[in-house]
C-alpha positions as a Markdown table, in Angstrom:
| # | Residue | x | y | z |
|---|---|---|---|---|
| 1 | Unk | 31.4 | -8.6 | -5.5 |
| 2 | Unk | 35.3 | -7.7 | -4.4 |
| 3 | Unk | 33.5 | -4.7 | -3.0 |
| 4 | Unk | 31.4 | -6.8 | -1.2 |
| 5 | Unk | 32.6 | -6.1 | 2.9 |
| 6 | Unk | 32.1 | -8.7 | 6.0 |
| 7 | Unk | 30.8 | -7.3 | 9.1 |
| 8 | Unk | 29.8 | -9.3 | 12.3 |
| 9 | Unk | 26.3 | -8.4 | 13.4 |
| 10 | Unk | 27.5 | -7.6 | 17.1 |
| 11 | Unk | 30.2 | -5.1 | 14.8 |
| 12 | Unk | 26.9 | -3.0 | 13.7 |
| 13 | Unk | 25.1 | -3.1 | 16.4 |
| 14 | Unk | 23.6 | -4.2 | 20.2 |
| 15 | Unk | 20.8 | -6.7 | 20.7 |
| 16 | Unk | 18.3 | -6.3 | 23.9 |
| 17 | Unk | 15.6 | -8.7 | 24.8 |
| 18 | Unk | 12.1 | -8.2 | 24.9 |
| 19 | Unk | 9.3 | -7.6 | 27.5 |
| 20 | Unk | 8.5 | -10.9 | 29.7 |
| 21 | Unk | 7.0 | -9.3 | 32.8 |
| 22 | Unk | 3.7 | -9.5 | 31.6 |
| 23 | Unk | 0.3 | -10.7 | 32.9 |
| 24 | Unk | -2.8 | -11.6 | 31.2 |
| 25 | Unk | -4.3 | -8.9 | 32.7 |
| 26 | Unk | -2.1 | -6.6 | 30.8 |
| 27 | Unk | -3.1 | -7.3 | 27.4 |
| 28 | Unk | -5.4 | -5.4 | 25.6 |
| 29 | Unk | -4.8 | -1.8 | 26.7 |
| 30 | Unk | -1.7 | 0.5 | 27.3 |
| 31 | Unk | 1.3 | 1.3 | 24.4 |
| 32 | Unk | 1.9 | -0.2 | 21.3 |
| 33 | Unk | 3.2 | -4.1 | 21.9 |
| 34 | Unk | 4.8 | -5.9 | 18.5 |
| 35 | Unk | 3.6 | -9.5 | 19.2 |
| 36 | Unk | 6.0 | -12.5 | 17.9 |
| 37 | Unk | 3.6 | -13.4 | 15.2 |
| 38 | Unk | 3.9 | -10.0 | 13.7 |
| 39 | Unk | 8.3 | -10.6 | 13.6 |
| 40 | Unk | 7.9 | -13.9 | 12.5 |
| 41 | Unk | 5.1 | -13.3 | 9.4 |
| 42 | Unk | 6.5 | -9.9 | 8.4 |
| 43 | Unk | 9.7 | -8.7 | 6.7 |
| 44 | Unk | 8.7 | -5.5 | 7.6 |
| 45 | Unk | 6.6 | -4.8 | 10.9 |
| 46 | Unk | 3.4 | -4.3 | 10.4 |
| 47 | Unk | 1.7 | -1.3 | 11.7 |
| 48 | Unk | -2.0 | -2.8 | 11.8 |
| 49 | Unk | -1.0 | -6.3 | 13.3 |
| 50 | Unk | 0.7 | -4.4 | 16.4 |
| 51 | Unk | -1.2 | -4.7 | 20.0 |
| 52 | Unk | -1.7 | -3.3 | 23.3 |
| 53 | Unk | 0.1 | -4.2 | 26.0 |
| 54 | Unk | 0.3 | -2.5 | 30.2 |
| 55 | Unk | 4.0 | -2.7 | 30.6 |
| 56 | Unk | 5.9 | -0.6 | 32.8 |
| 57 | Unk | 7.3 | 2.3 | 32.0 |
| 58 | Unk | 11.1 | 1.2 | 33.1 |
| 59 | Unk | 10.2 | -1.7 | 30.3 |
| 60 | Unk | 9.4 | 1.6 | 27.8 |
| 61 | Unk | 12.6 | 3.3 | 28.8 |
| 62 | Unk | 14.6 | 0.3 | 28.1 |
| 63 | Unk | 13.0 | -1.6 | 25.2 |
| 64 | Unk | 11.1 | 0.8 | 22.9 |
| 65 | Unk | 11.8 | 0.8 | 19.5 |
| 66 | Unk | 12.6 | 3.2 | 16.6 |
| 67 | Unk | 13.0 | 3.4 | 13.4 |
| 68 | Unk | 15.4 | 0.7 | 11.6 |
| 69 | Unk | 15.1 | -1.2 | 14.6 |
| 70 | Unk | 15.4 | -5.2 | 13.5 |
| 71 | Unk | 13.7 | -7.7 | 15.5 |
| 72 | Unk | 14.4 | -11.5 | 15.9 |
| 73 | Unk | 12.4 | -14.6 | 16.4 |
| 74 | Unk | 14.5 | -16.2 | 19.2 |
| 75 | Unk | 12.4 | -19.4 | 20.0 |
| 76 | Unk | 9.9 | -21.6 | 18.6 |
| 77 | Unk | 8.9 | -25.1 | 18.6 |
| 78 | Unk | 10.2 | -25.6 | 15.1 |
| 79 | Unk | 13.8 | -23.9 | 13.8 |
| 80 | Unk | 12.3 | -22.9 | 10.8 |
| 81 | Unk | 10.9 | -20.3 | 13.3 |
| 82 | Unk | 13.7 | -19.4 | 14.9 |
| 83 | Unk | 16.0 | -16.0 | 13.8 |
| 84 | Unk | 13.1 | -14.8 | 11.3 |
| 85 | Unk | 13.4 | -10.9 | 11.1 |
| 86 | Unk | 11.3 | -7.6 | 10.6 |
| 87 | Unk | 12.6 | -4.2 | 10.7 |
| 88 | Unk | 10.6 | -1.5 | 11.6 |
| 89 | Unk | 10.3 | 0.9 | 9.0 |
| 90 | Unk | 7.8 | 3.7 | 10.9 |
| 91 | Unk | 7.7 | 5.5 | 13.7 |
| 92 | Unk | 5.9 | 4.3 | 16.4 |
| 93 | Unk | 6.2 | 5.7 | 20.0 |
| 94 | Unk | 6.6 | 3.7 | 23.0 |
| 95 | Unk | 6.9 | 0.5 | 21.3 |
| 96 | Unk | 7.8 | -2.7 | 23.0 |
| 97 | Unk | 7.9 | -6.4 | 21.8 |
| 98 | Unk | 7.4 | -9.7 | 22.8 |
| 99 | Unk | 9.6 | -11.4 | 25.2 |
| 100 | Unk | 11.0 | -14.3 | 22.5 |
| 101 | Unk | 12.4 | -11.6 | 20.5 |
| 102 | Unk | 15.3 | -9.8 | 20.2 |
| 103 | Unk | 16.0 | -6.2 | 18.8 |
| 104 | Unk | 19.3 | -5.3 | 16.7 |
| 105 | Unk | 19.6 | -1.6 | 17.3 |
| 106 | Unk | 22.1 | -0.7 | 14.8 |
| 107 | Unk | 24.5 | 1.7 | 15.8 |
| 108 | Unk | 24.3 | 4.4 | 12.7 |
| 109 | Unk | 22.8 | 3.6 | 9.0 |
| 110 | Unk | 26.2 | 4.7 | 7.6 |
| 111 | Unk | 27.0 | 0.3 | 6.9 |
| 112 | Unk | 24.1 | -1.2 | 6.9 |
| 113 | Unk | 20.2 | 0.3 | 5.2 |
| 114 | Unk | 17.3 | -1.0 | 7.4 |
| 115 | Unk | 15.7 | -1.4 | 4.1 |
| 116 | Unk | 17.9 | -3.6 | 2.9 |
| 117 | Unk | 18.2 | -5.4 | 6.7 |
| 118 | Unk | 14.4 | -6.0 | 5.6 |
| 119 | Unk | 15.6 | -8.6 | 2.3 |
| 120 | Unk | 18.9 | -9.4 | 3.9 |
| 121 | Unk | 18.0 | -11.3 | 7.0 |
| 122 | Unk | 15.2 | -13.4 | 5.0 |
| 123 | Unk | 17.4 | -14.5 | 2.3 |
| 124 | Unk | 18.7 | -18.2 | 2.5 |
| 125 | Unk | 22.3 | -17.4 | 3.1 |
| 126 | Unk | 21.4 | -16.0 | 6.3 |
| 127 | Unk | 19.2 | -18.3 | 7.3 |
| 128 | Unk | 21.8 | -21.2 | 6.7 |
| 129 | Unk | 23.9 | -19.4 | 8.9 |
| 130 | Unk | 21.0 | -19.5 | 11.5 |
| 131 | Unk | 20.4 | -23.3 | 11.4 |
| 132 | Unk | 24.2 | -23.7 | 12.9 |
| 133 | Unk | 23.8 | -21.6 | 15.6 |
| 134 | Unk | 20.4 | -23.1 | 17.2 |
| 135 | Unk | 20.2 | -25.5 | 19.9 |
| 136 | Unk | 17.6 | -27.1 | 21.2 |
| 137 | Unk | 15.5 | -30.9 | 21.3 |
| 138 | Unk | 11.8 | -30.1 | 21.6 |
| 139 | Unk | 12.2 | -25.9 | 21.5 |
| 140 | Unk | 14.7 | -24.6 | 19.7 |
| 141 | Unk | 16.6 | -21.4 | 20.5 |
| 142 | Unk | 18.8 | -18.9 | 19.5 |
| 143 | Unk | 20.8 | -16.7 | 21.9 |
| 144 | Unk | 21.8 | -12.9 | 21.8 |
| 145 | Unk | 25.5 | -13.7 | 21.4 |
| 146 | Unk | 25.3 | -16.3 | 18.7 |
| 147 | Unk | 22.9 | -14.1 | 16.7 |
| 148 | Unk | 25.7 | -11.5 | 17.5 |
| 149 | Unk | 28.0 | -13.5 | 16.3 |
| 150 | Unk | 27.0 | -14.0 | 12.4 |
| 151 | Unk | 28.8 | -12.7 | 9.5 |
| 152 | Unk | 26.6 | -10.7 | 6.9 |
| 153 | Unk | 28.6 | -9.8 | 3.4 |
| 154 | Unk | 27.0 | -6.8 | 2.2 |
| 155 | Unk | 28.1 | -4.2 | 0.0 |
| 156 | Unk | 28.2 | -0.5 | -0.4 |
| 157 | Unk | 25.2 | 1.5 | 0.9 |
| 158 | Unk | 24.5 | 2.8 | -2.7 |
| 159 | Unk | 24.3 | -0.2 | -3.8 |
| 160 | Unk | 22.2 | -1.7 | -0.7 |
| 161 | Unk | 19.4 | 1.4 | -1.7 |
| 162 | Unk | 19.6 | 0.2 | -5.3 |
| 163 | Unk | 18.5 | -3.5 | -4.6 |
| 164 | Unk | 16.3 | -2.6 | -1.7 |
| 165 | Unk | 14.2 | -0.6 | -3.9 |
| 166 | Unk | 14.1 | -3.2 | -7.0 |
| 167 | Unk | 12.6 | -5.6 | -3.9 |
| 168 | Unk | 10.6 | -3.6 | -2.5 |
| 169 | Unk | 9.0 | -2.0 | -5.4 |
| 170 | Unk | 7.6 | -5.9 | -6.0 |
| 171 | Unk | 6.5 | -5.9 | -2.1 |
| 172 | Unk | 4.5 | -2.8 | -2.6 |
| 173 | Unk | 2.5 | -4.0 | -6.0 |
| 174 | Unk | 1.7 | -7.4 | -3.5 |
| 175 | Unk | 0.6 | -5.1 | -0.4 |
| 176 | Unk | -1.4 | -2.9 | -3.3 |
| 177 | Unk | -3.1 | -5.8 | -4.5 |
| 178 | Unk | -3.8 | -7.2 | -1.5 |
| 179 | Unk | -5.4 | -4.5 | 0.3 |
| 180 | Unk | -7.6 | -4.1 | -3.1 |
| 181 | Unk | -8.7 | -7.2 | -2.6 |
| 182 | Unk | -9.9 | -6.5 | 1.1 |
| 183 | Unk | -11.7 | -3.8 | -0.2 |
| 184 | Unk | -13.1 | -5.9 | -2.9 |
| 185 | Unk | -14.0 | -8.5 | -0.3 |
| 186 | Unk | -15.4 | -5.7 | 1.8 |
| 187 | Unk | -17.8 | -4.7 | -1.2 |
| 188 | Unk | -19.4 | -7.6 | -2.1 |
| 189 | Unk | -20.0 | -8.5 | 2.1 |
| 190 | Unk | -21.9 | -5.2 | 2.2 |
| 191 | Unk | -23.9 | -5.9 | -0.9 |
| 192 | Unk | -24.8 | -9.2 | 0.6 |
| 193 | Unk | -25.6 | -7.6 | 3.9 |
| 194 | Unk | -28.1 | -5.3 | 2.3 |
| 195 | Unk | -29.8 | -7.8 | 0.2 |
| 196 | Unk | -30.1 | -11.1 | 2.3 |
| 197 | Unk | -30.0 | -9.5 | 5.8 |
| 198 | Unk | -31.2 | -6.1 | 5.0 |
| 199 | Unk | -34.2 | -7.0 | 2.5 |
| 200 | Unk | -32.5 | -3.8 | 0.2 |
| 201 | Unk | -32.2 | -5.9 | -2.5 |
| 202 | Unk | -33.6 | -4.3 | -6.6 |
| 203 | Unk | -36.9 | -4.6 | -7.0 |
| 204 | Unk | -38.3 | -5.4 | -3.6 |
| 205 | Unk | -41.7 | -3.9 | -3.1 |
| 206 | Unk | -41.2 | -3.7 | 0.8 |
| 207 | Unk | -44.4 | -6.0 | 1.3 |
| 208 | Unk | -42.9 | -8.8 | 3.7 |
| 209 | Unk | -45.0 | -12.1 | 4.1 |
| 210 | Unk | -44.0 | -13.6 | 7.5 |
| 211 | Unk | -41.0 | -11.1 | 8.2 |
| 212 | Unk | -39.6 | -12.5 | 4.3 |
| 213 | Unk | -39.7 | -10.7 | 1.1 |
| 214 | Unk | -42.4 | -12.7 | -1.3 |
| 215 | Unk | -41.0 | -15.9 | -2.2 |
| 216 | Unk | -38.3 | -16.1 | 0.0 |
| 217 | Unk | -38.4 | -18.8 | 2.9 |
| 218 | Unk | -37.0 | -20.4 | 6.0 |
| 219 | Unk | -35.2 | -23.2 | 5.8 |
| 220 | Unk | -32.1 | -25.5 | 6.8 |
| 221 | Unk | -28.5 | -25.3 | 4.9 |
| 222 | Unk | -29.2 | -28.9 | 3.5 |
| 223 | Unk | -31.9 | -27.9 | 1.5 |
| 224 | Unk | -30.1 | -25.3 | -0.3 |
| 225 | Unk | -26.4 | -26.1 | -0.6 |
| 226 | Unk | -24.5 | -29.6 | -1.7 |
| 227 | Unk | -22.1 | -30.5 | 1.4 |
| 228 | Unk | -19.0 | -32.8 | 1.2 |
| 229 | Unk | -17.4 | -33.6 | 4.6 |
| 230 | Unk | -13.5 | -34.2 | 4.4 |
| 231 | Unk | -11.8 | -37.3 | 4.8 |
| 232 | Unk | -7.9 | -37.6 | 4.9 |
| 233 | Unk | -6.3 | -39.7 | 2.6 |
| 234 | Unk | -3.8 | -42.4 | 3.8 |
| 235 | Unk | -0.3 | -40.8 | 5.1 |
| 236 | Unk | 2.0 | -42.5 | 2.8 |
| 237 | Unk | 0.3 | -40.7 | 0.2 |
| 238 | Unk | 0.9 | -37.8 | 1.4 |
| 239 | Unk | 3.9 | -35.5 | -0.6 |
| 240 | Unk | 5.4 | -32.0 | -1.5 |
| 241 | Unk | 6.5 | -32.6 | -4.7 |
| 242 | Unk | 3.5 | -31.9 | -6.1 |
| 243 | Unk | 2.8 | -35.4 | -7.1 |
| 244 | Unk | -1.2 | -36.1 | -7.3 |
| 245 | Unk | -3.6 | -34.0 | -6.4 |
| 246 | Unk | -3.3 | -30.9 | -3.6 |
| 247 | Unk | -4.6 | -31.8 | -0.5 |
| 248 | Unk | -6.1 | -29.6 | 2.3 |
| 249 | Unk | -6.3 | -31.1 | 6.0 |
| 250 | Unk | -7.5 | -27.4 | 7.7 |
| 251 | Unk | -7.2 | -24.8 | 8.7 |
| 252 | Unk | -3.2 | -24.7 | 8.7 |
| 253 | Unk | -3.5 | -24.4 | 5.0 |
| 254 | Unk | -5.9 | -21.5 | 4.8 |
| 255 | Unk | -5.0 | -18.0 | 3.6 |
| 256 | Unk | -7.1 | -15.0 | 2.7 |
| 257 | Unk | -9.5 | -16.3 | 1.2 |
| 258 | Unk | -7.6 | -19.1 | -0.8 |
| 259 | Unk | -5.5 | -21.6 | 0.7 |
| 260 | Unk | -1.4 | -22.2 | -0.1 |
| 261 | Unk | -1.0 | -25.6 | -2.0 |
| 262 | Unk | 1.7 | -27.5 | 0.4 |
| 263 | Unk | 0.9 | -30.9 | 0.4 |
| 264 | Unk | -0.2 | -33.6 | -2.1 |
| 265 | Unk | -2.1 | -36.5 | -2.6 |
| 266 | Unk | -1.8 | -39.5 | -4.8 |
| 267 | Unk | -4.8 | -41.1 | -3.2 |
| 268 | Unk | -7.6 | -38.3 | -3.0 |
| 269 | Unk | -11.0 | -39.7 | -2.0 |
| 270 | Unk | -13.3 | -36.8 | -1.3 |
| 271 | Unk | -13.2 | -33.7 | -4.0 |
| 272 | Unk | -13.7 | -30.1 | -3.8 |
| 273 | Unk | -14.5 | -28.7 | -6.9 |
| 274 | Unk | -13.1 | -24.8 | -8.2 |
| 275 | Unk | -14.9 | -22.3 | -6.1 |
| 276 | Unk | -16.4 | -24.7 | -3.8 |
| 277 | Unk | -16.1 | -22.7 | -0.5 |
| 278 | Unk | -14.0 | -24.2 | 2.3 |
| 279 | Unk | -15.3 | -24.5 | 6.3 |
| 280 | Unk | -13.3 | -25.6 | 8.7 |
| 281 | Unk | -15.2 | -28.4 | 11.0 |
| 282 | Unk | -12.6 | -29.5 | 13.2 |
| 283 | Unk | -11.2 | -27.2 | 16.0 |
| 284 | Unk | -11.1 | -23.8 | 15.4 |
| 285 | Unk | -14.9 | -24.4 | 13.6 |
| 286 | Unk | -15.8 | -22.3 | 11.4 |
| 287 | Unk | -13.0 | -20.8 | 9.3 |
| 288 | Unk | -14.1 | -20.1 | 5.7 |
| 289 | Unk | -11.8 | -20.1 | 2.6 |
| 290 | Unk | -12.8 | -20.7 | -0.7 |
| 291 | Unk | -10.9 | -23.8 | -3.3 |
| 292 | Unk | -8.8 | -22.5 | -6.2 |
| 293 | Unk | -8.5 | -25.5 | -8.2 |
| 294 | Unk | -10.2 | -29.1 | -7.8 |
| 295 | Unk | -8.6 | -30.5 | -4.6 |
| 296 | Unk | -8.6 | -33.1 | -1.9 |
| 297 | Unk | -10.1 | -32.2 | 1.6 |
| 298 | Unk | -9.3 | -33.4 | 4.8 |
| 299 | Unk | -11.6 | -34.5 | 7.7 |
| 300 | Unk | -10.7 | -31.1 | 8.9 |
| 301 | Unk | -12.8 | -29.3 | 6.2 |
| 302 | Unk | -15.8 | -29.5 | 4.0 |
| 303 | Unk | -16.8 | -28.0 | 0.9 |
| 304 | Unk | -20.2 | -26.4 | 0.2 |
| 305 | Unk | -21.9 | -24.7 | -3.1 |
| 306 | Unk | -25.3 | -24.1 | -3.3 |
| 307 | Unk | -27.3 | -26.3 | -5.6 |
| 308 | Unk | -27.4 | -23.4 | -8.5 |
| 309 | Unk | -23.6 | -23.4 | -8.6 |
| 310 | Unk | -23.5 | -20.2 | -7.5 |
| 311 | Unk | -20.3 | -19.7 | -5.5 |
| 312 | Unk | -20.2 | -16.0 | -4.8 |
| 313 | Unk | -23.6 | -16.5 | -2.9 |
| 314 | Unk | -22.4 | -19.5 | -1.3 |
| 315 | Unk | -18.9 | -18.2 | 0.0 |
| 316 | Unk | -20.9 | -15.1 | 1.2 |
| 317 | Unk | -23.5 | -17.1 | 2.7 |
| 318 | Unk | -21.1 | -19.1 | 4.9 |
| 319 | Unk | -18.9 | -15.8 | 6.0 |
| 320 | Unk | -22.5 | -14.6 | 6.5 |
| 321 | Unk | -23.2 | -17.1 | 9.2 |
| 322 | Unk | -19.4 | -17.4 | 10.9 |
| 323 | Unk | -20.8 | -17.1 | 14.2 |
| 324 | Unk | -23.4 | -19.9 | 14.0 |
| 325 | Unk | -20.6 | -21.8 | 12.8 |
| 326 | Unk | -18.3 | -20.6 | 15.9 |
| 327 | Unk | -21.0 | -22.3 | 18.2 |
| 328 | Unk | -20.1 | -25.5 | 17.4 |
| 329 | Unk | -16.5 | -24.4 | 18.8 |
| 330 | Unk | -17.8 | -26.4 | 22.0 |
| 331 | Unk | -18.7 | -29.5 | 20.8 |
| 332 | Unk | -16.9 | -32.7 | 21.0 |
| 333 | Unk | -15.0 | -34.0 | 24.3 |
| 334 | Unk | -11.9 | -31.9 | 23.8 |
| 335 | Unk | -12.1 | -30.1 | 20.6 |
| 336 | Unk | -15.1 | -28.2 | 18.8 |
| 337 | Unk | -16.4 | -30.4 | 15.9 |
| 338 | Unk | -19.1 | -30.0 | 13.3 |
| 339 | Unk | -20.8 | -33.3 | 12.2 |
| 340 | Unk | -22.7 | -33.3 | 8.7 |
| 341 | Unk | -26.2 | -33.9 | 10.8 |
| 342 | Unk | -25.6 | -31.0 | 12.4 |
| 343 | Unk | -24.4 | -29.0 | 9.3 |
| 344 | Unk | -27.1 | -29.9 | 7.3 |
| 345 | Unk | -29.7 | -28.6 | 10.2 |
| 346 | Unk | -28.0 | -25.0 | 10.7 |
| 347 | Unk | -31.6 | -23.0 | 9.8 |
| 348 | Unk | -30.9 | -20.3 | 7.1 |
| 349 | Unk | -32.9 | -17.9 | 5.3 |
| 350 | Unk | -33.8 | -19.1 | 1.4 |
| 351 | Unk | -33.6 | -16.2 | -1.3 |
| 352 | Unk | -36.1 | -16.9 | -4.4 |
| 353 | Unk | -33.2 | -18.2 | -7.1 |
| 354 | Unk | -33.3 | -15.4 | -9.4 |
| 355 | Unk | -32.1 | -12.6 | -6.8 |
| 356 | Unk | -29.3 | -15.1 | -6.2 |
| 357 | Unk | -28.5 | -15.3 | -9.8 |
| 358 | Unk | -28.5 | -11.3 | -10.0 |
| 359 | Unk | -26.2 | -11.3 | -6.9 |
| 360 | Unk | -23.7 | -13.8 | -9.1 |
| 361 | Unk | -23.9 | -11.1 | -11.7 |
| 362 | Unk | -22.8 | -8.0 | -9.7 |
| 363 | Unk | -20.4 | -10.6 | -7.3 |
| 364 | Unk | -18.9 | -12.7 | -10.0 |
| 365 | Unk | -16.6 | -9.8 | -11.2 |
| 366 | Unk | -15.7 | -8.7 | -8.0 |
| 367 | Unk | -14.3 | -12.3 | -7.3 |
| 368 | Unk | -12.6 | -12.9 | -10.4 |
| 369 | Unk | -10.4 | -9.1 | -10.1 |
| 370 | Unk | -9.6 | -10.4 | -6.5 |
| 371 | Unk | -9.0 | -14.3 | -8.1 |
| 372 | Unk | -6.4 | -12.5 | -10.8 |
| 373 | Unk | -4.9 | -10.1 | -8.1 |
| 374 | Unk | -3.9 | -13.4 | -6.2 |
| 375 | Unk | -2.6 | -15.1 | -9.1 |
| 376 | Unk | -0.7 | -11.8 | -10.0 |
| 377 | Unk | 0.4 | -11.7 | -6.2 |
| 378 | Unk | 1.6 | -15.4 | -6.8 |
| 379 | Unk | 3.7 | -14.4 | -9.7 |
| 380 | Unk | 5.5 | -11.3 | -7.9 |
| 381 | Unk | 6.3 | -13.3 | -4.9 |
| 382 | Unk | 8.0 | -16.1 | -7.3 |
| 383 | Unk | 9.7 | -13.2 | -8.7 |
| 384 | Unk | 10.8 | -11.7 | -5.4 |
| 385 | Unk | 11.8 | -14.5 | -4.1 |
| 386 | Unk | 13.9 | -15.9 | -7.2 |
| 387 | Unk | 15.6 | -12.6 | -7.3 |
| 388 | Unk | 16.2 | -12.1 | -3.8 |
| 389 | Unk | 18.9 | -14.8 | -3.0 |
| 390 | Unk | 21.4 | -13.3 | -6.4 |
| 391 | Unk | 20.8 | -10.0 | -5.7 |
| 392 | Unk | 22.3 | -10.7 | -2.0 |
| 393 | Unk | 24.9 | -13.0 | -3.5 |
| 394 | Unk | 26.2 | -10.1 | -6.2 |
| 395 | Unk | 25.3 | -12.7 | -8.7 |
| 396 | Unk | 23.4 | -9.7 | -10.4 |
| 397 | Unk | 25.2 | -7.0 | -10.6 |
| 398 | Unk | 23.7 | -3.4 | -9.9 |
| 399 | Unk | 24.8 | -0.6 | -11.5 |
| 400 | Unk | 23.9 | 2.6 | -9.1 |
């Protein structure tokens, strides 16, 4: 690592804040607008989470980014929040960014690779470096001259392009399997939408008796599916090192499609089983996640399978009727609940059992390839993120 050179961020480039004129009025039309979400989620911006924003064109001249642009969280509520990076790594004209950001425009690429800006910024080291500089009580901030002021090691640009691409080739598997597994989440809602909804389900004969197909029915949710309302455990149980049993309150924990395990439980009263799918009942109402493991739920949740066991159906059956769930989003004094009474009476359509069971077999597969591209996902990021702070320490060496 004696190669290893120390630059002060302000040495490599200039930082510029971010678009704050703006009205609600202006969202939703106009240029590309990268929100703070998108900086604070993403290593590397992400093309499909940008927005559109009316700003002025003086705003366009002055703050639109380019290529190898990196952009800074520069205020949050918690400082965990605060200094997290994304470079942009595409081309995209006319865009500006939030006003709680800030952009490093690097002066050339001849010292420091946008690419490896990407893994540099989100390694550990930096971020302790962050955690001195903040200020702040109840929002925490950090200001273009102490984000200037930080002192990167970094070494030469061959072998910046070396370690960036050992990262980044894991990134791209975990961006591959993920947007496999949107299509594979796409395919089985289509299927479902044709059978259930559509009535184009094998075999049907077309004959319809009361707008159904021949033993089908109308009915309410409680007749069909076994429904467990949360209930949160007592606080002192509550811990993150994985000492009981996982424990989801809501909607914080959820993911796509399966939640992250963060906190645990050594007093778990009402169980979720494997599969069980996972609705939100507590403000926002509604959201729909699916359990990976036996867990603990929260009075923010509730679990639901349908009385065959069949959890493709069920988890497709609840995305199926989101919206009816959304209604409840005005319910309760000051936030949307869902009670069980109320649950139970949400009026569904009943399939006969056995084009359910012939739905688990085409749907089945389709959830377990997207069940072992997460777990696979899992293992890449562990891998990432293990190798990530000794490749930006030297503590591997490289050979380029």
């Amino acid at each position: 690592m004696s190669d290893w050179k120390k630059y002060k961020l302000g040495e490599l480039g200039s930082f510029f804040g971010g678009v704050t004129s703006i009205k609600r009025e202006d969202y939703g039309y106009g240029t590309p607008f990268l929100p703070y979400k998108n900086v604070y989620k993403n290593s590397k911006v992400n093309i499909n989470g940008l927005e559109l924003m009316n700003v002025s064109q003086k705003d366009i001249e002055r703050r639109a980014g380019i290529y190898g642009d990196i952009f800074f969280t520069a205020s949050s509520e918690t400082p965990d929040e605060v200094a997290m990076s994304s470079v942009l790594l595409d081309e995209i004209p006319n865009l500006t960014y939030n006003g709680f950001c800030k952009r490093l425009r690097l002066n050339n690429f001849n010292t420091l690779s946008p690419i490896f800006a990407r893994y540099l910024f989100r390694d550990n080291s930096f971020r302790n470096e962050v955690y001195q500089l903040i200020n702040g009580d109840i929002r925490f901030n950090i200001s273009q001259e102490s984000l200037a002021s930080i002192e990167i090691t970094i070494p030469d640009l061959p072998t910046q392009t070396k370690i960036a691409s050992i990262l980044s080739s894991l990134d791209d598997k975990i961006e591959l399997n993920l947007q496999m597994n949107k299509t594979l989440e796409a395919i089985a809602q289509t299927i479902f939408k044709e059978w259930f909804v559509n009535f184009n389900f094998p075999s049907f004969d077309g004959e319809l008796v009361d707008g159904l197909p021949k033993g089908w029915k109308r009915g309410k949710l409680g007749d069909e599916f076994n429904l467990t309302m949360g209930q949160s455990p007592p606080g002192q149980s509550y811990n993150e090192v994985k000492e009981g049993t996982i424990f989801y309150q809501g909607r914080t924990d959820f993911g796509f499609r399966f939640p992250a395990n963060r906190i645990y439980t050594t007093s778990p009263n009402r169980i979720a089983e494997k599969f069980d799918t996972l609705v939100t009942v507590r403000a926002p109402v509604g959201d729909i996640n699916m359990a990976i493991e036996q867990c603990c739920i929260g009075r923010g949740l509730s679990a639901v399978r349908h009385k065959t066991g069949a959890y493709s159906f069920t988890y497709y059956a609840m995305k199926n009727i989101e919206n009816i769930f959304k209604g409840f989003e005005s319910n309760g004094t000051v936030f949307g609940s869902l009670n069980k009474a109320n649950y139970k009476n949400i009026e569904i359509i009943i399939p006969s059992n056995g084009v359910i069971e012939l739905f688990e077999q085409i749907t089945n597969p389709i959830d377990e390839k997207f069940l072992d591209n997460f777990l696979e996902n899992q293992t890449l990021s562990q891998l990432r993120d293990s190798l990530l702070p000794k490749l930006m320490t030297g503590k591997i060496e490289i050979n380029v």
